[in-house]
N, C-alpha and C positions, 0 to 999 in steps of 0.2 A: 142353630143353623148358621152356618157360611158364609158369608158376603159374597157374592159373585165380582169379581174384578176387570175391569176391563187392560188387559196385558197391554191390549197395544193403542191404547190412550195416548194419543199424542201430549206431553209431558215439557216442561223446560226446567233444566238445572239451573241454582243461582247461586251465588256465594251468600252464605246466614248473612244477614245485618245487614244488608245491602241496601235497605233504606227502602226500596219499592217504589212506590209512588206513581207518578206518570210515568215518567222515563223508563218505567220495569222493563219494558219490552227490550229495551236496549240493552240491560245489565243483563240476559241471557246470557248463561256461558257456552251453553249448548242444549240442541231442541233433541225427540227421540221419543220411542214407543217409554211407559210407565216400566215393563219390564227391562229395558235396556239401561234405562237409567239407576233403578233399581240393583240391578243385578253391577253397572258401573262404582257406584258408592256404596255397595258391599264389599268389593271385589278390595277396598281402599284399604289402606293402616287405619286401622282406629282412631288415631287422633287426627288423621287426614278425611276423614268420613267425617266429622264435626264441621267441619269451613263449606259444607252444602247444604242446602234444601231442594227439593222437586215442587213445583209450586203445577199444581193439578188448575183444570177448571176452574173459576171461581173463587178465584185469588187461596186458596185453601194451598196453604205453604206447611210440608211433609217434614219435620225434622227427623235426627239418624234415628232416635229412637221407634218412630213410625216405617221409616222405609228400612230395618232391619226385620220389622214386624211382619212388612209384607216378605222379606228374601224367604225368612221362615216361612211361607205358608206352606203346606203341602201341594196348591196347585199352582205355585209357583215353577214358570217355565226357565228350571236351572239349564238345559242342555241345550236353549236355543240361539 
């Protein structure tokens, strides 16, 4: 069975390696729904998709291989 996804999970972009820490909030490069961001760092060159993560909820930081995983899903919202 499926994972149910929440699309429009508010989400923040960060550049990988960026150290986190306290200051995270500040290294935001930019905030947005999980599918926007998603579908942002698919949309990249492959080796430009590498220099992000989505860091979800609970400090839980998304690398490309994960947020390609979700682009793929079948109820991934491609046309929105």
């Amino acid at each position: 069975m499926t994972k149910l996804i929440n699309w429009q999970e508010t989400v923040a972009l960060h550049l990988a390696n960026d150290g986190g820490g306290l200051l995270d909030e500040l290294k935001t490069v930019r905030r947005g729904t999980l599918a926007d961001l998603v579908r942002y760092i698919a949309l990249l060159d492959a080796p430009e998709r590498e220099r992000y993560e989505i860091e979800r909820v609970g400090d839980h930081r998304m690398k490309v291989d994960e947020i390609m995983e979700l682009y793929g899903r079948d109820d991934f919202p491609h046309a929105e």
